[in-house]
One Martini backbone bead per residue (centre of mass of N, CA, C, O) as a GRO file, in nm:
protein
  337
    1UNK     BB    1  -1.614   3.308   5.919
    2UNK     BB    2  -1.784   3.389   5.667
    3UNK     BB    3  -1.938   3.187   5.378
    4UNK     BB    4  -2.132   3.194   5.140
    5UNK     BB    5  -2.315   3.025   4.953
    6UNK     BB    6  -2.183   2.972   4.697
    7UNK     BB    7  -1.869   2.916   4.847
    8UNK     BB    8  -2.018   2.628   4.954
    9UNK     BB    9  -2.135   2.509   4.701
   10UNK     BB   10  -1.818   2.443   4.597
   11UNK     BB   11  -1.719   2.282   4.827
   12UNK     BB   12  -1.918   2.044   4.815
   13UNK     BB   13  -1.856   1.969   4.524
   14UNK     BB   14  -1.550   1.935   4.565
   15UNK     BB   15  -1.608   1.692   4.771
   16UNK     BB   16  -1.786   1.538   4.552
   17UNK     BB   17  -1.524   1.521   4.296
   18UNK     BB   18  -1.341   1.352   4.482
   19UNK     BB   19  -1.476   1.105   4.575
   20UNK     BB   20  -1.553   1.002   4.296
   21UNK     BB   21  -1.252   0.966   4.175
   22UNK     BB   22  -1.149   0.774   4.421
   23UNK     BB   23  -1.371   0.559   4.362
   24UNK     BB   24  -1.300   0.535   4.061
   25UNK     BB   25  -1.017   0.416   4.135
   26UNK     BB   26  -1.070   0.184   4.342
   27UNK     BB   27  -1.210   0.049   4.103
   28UNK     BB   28  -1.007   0.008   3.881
   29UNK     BB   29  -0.803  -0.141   4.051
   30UNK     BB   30  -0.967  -0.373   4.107
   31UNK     BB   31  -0.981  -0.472   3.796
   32UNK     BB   32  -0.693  -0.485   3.763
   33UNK     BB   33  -0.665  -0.719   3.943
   34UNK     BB   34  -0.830  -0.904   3.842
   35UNK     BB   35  -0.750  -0.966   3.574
   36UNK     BB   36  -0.457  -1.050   3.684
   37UNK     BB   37  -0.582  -1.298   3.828
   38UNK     BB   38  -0.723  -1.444   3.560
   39UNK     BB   39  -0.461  -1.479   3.407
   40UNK     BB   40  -0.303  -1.625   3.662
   41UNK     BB   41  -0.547  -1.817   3.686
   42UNK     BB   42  -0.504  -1.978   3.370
   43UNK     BB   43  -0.640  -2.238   3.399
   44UNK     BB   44  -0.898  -2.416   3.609
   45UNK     BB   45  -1.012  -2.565   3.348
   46UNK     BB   46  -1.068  -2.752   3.100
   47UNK     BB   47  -1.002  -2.755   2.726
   48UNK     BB   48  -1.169  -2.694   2.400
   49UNK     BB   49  -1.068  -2.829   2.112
   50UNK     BB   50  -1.152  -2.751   1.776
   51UNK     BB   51  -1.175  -2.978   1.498
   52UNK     BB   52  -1.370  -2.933   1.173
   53UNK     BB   53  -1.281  -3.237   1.152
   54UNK     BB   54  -1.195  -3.537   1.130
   55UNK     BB   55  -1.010  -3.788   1.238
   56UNK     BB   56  -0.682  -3.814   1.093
   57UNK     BB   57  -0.622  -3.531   1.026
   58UNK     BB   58  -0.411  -3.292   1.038
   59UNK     BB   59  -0.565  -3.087   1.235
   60UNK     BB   60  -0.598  -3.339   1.438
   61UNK     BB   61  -0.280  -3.374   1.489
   62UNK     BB   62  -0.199  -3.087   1.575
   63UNK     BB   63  -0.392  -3.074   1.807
   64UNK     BB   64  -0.297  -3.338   1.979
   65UNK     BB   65   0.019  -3.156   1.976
   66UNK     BB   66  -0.073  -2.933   2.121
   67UNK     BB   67  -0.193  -3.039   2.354
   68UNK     BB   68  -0.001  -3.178   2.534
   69UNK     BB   69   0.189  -2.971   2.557
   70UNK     BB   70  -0.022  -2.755   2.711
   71UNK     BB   71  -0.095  -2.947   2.948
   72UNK     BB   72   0.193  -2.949   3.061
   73UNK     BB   73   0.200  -2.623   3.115
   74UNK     BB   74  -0.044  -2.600   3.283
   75UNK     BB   75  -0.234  -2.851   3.399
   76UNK     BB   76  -0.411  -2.887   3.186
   77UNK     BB   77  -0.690  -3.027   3.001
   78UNK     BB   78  -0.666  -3.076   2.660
   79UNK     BB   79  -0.958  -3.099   2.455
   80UNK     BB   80  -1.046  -3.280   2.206
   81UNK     BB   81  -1.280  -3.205   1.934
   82UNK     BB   82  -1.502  -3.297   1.692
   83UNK     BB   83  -1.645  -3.088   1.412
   84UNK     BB   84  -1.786  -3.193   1.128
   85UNK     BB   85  -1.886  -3.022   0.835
   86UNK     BB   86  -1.972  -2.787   0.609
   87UNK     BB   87  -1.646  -2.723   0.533
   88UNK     BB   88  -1.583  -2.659   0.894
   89UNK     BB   89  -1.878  -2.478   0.995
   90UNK     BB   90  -1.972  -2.623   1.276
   91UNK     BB   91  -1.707  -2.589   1.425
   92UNK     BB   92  -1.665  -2.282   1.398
   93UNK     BB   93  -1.943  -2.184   1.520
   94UNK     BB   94  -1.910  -2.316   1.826
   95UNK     BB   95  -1.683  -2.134   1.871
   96UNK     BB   96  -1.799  -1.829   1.804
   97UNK     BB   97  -2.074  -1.947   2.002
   98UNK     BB   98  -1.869  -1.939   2.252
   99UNK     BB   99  -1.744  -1.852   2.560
  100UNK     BB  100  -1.532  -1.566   2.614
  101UNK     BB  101  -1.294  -1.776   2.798
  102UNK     BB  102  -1.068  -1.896   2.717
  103UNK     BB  103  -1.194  -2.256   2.668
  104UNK     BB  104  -1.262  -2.212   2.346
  105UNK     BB  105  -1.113  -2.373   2.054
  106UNK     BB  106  -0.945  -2.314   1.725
  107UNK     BB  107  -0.820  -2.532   1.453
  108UNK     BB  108  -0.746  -2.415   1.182
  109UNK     BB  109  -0.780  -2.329   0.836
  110UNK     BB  110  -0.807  -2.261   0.535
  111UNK     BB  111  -1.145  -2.334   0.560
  112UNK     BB  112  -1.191  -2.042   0.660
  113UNK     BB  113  -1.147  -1.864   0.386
  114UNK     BB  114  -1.293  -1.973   0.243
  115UNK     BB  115  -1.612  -2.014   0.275
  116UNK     BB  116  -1.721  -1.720   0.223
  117UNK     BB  117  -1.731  -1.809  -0.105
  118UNK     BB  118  -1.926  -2.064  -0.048
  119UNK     BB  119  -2.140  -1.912   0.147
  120UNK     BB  120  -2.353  -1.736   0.183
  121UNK     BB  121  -2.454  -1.809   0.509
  122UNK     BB  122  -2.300  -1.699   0.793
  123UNK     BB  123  -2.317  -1.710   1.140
  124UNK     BB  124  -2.013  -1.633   1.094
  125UNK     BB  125  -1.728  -1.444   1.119
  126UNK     BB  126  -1.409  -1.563   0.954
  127UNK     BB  127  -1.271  -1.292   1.136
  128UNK     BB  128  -1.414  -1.104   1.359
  129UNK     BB  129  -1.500  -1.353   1.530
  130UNK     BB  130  -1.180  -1.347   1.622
  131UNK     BB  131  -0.907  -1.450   1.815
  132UNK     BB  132  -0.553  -1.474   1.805
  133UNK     BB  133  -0.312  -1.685   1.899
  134UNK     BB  134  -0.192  -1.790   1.613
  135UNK     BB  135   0.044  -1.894   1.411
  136UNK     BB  136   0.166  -2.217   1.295
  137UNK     BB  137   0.157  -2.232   0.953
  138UNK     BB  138   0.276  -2.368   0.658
  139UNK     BB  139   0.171  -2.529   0.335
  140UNK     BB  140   0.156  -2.675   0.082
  141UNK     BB  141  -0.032  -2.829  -0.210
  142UNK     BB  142  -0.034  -3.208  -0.268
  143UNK     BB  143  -0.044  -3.419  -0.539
  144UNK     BB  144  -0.212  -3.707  -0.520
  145UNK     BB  145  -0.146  -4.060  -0.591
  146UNK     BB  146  -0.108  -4.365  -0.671
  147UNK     BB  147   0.100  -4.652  -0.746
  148UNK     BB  148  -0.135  -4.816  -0.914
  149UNK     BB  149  -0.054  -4.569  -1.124
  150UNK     BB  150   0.030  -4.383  -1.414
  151UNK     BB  151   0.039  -4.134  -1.270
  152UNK     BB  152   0.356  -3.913  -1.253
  153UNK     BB  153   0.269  -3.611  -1.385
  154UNK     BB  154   0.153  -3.355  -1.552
  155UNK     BB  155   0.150  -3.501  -1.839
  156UNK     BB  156  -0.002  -3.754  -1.791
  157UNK     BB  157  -0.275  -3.553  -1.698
  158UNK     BB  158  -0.310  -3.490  -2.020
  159UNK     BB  159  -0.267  -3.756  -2.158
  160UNK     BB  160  -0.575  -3.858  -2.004
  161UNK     BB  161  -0.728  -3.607  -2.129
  162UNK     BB  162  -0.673  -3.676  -2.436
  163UNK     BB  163  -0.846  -3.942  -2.393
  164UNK     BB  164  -1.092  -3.876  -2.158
  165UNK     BB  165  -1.238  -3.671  -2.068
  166UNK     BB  166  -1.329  -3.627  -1.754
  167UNK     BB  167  -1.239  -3.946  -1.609
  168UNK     BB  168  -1.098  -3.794  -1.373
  169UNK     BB  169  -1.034  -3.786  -1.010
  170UNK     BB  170  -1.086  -3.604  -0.716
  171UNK     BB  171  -1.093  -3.517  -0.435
  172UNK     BB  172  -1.268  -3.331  -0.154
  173UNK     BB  173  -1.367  -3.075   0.036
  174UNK     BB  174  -1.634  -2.868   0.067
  175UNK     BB  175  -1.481  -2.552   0.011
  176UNK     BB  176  -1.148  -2.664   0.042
  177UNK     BB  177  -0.885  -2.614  -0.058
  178UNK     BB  178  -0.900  -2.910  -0.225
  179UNK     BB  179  -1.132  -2.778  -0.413
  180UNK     BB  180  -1.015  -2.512  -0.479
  181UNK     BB  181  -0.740  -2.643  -0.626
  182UNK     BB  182  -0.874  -2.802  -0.810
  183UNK     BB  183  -1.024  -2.567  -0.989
  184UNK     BB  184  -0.717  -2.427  -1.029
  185UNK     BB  185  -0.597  -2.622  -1.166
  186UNK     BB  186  -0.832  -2.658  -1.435
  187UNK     BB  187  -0.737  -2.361  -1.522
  188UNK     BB  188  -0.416  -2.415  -1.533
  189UNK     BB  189  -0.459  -2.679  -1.748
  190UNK     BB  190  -0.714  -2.772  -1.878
  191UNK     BB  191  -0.817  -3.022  -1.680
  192UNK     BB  192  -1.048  -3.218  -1.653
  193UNK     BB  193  -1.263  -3.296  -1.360
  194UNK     BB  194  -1.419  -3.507  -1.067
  195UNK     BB  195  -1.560  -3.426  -0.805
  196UNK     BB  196  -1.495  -3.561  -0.527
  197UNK     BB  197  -1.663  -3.575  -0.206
  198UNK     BB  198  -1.564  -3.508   0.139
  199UNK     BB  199  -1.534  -3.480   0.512
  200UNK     BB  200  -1.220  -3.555   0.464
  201UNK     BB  201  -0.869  -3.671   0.437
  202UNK     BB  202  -0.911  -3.948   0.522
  203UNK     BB  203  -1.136  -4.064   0.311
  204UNK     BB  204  -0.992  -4.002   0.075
  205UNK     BB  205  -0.716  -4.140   0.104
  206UNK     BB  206  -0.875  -4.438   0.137
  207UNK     BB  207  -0.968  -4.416  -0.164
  208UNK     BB  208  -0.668  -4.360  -0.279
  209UNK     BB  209  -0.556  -4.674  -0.196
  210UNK     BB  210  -0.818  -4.801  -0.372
  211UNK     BB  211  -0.845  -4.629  -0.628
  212UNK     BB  212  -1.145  -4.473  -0.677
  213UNK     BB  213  -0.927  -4.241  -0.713
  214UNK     BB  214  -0.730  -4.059  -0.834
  215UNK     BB  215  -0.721  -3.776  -0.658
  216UNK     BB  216  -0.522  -3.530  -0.427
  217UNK     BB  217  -0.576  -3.265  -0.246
  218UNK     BB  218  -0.312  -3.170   0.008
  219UNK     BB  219  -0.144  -3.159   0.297
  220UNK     BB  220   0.213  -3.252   0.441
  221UNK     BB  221   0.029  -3.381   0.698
  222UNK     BB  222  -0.155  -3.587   0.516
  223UNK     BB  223   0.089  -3.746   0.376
  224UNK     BB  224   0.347  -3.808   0.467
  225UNK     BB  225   0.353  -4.120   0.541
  226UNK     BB  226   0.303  -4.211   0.279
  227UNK     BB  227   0.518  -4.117   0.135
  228UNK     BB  228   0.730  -4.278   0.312
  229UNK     BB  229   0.647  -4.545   0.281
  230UNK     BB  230   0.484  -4.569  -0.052
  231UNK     BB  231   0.147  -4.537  -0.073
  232UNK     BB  232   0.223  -4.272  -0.229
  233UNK     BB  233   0.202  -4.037  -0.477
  234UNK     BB  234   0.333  -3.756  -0.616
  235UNK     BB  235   0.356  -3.496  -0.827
  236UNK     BB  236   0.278  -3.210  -0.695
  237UNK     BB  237   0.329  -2.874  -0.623
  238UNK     BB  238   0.297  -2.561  -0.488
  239UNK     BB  239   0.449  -2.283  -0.544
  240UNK     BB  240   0.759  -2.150  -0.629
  241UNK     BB  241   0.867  -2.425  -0.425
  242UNK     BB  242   0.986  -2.623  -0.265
  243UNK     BB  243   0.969  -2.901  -0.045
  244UNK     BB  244   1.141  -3.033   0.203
  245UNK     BB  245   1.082  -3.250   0.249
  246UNK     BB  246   0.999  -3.287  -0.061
  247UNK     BB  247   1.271  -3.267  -0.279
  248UNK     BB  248   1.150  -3.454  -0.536
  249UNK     BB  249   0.932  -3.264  -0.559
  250UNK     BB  250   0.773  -3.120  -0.795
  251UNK     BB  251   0.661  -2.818  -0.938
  252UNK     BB  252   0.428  -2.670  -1.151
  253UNK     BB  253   0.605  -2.455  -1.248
  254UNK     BB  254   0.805  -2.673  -1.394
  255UNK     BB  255   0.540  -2.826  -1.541
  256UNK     BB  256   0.398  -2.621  -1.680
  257UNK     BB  257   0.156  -2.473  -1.447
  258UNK     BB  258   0.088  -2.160  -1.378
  259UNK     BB  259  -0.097  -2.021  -1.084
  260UNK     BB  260  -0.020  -2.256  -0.811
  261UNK     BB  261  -0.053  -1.986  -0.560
  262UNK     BB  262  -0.066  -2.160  -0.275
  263UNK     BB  263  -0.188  -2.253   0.083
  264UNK     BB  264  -0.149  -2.400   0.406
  265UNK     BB  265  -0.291  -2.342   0.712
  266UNK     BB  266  -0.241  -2.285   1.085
  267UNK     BB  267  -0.473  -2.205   1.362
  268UNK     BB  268  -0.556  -2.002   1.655
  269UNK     BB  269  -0.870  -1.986   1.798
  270UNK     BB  270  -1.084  -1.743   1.921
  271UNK     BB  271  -1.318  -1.581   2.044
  272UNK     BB  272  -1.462  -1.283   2.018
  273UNK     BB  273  -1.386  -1.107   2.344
  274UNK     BB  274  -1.139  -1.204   2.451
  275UNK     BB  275  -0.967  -1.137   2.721
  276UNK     BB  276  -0.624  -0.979   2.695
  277UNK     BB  277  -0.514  -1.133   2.897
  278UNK     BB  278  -0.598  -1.450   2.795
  279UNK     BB  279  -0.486  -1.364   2.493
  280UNK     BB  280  -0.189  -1.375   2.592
  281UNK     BB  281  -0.171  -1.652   2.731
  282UNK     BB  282  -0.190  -1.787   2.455
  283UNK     BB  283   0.029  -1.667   2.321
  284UNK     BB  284   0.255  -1.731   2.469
  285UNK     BB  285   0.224  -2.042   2.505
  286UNK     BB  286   0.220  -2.111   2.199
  287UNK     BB  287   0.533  -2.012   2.158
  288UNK     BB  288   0.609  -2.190   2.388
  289UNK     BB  289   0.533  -2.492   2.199
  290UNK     BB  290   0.649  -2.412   1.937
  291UNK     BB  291   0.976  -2.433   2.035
  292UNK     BB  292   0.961  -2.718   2.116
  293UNK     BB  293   1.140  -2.944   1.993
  294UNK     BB  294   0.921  -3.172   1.935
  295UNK     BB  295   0.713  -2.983   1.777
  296UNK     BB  296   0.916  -2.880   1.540
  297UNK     BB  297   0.977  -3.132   1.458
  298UNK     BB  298   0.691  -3.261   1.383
  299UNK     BB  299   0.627  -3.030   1.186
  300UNK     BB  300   0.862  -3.080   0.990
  301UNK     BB  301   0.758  -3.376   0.890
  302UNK     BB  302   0.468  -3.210   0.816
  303UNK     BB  303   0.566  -2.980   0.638
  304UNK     BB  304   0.578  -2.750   0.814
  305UNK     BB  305   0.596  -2.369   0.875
  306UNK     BB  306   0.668  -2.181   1.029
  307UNK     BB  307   0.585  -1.910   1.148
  308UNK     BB  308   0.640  -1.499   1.104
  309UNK     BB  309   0.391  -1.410   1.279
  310UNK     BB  310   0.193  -1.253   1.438
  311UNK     BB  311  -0.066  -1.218   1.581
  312UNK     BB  312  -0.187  -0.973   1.499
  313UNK     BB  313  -0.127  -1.033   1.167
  314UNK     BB  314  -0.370  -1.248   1.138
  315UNK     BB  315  -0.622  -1.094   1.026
  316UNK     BB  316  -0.452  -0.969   0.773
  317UNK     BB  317  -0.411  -1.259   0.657
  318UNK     BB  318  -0.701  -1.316   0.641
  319UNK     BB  319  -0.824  -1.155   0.450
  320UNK     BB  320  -0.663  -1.192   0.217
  321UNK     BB  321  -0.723  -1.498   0.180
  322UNK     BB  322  -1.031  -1.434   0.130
  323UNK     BB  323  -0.983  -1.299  -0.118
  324UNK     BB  324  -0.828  -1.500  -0.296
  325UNK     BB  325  -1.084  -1.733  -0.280
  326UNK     BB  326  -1.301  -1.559  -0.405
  327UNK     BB  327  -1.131  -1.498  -0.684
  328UNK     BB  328  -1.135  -1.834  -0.756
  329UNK     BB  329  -1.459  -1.858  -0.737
  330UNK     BB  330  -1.544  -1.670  -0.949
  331UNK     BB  331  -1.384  -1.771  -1.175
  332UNK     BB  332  -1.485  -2.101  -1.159
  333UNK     BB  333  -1.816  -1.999  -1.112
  334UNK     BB  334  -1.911  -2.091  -0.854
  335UNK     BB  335  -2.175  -2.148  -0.656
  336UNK     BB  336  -2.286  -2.049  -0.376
  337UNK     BB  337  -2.476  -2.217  -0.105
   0.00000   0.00000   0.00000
C-alpha cells in the first residue's frame, strides 16, 4: 500500500513526538528520584547553625538545646556559631546568603522583624528572603532591674522620672526588640530613660548586676535564671496577661500602663529558595525536638511558649510582626540608619 507524502510526514511527526514525551516522562522521573534520594540521606555532613547575637543570650541558649537534640536525631553534627553586631543584622545576612542547601541555618528572633524599621538598606529581605523551618515560641517582654535598686514597681520609675527627669538608664541591643520596646514603653509612659546600648542581652545583663545601668528589657529565657536564683528583679511584663514561668510578676496593664502589647519569638529560618524535599525535612525534625520532652521542658523553664503555628504560616506571622515594629518605630520619630 503506498502512503502519501503529507500522511508519512505526520507518522513520522507522531514517532517523533511520542519519543520526546517518554524521554521527558523518563528525565521526570529520574529528577523526582534524586530529590527524594536528596532528601532521605540529608543530612550528609555538619549543619550550621547561626546565631546573630553574642554567646549566652537567649537565641544562643535556644540554639544550643536544639543543636544537641538534632544532632541526636540526624546523626550528623549541628555547628553553633556566633555572628552579632548591627542589630542581628551581619549574622542574618551570611545566612541569607548562603547556598539554599539547608547546610546553613538560621536562629531567628524578635531582631528579624524589627530591623526592616530600623536600617535604611539591608542586604537581605527579612521575610522573603527566607524558608521558614518552623516557629519555635513566643514569650513576652520582661522589665527587669538589679535588686540592690529602690525600684520595685512601674509607679517607682514614675516617680524617680518625676524627681530627675532623663536619669535613668536602660541596656538595649540597637535596633532589637529590647530597643524598641525600651521606646514602646516610653511612649506609653511618658518617662524618659537613657537608652545605652549593647551587642547582646548577655553584655547588657552584666552592666545591669553591676548596676551600671539602671534597667533592662529582654526575654524570660534571657532572665530566667536571674529571676530564679533573686539576682535580678522584675518590674513588669508586656502583654495581656501574666508569665506562666514568673506568675508573681505583674503585667504593665494591671499597673496602670496599656499598650505595650508586645512580645518575643524565636524561629528556625533557612536560606529562601532551599529545595522542597530538604524544607520539609527541617520541618519534620524540629517539631519532631520540639515534642522531645527534654526540649519542651527547658523551654517551658525559659518561659517560653512553644507556638502553635504551622511552618507555612509563619512567613504570614513575619510580615505582620514587620508592620508592627516599623509603626512602633515611625510613631516613637526614630530615624532609621
Amino acid at each position: 500500500m503506498r502512503i502519501c507524502s503529507q500522511h508519512k510526514n505526520y507518522f513520522f511527526k507522531d514517532r517523533i513526538n511520542i519519543k520526546t514525551f517518554l524521554l521527558f516522562a523518563v528525565f521526570l522521573n529520574f529528577m523526582l528520584n534524586m530529590s527524594h534520594a536528596a532528601a532521605v540521606e540529608f543530612p550528609t555532613r555538619p549543619i550550621t547553625l547561626v546565631v546573630p547575637f553574642t554567646a549566652g543570650g537567649s537565641s544562643d541558649v535556644i540554639a544550643r538545646l536544639l543543636a544537641n537534640q538534632l544532632t541526636q536525631q540526624w546523626g550528623q553534627t549541628i555547628v553553633v556559631q556566633n555572628k552579632p553586631g548591627a542589630g542581628a543584622t551581619i549574622g542574618t545576612a551570611y545566612v541569607a546568603e548562603a547556598a539554599a542547601d539547608g547546610y546553613t541555618a538560621l536562629l531567628a528572633d524578635t531582631a528579624q522583624t524589627t530591623a526592616p524599621a530600623m536600617y535604611k538598606k539591608l542586604s537581605y529581605d527579612a521575610v522573603e528572603g527566607f524558608a521558614p523551618a518552623g516557629m519555635i515560641g513566643t514569650a513576652p517582654l520582661v522589665l527587669l532591674t538589679s535588686p540592690k535598686s529602690k525600684l520595685q514597681t512601674a509607679a517607682d520609675l514614675l516617680d524617680a522620672h518625676r524627681a530627675k527627669p532623663g536619669s535613668l538608664t536602660i541596656g538595649a541591643g540597637s535596633g532589637t526588640a529590647s530597643h524598641l520596646a525600651s521606646e514602646l514603653f516610653q511612649m506609653r509612659s511618658s518617662i524618659k530613660l537613657q537608652v545605652i546600648f549593647y551587642k547582646g542581652a548577655s553584655q547588657a545583663i552584666t552592666d545591669l548586676l553591676a548596676a551600671h545601668i539602671d534597667l533592662l528589657f529582654t526575654n524570660p529565657a534571657s532572665a530566667a535564671q536571674y529571676l530564679n536564683n533573686g539576682t535580678l528583679r522584675a518590674i513588669g511584663v508586656t502583654g495581656s496577661q501574666r508569665e506562666v514561668s514568673f506568675k508573681q510578676v505583674p503585667t504593665f496593664k494591671e499597673q496602670g500602663i496599656d499598650g505595650m502589647d508586645v512580645s518575643y519569638w524565636f524561629a528556625l529560618l533557612l536560606p529562601a529558595g532551599v529545595p522542597d524535599a530538604i524544607l520539609q525535612r527541617w520541618r519534620d525534625e524540629l517539631q519532631r525536638a520540639l515534642r522531645e520532652p527534654v526540649v519542651a521542658q527547658q523551654l517551658l523553664k525559659l518561659g517560653i511558649t512553644q507556638s502553635a503555628l504551622e511552618p507555612t504560616q509563619t512567613q504570614q506571622f513575619l510580615r505582620q510582626d514587620q508592620a508592627l515594629w516599623k509603626k512602633i518605630v515611625e510613631t516613637a520619630g526614630i530615624q532609621p540608619e
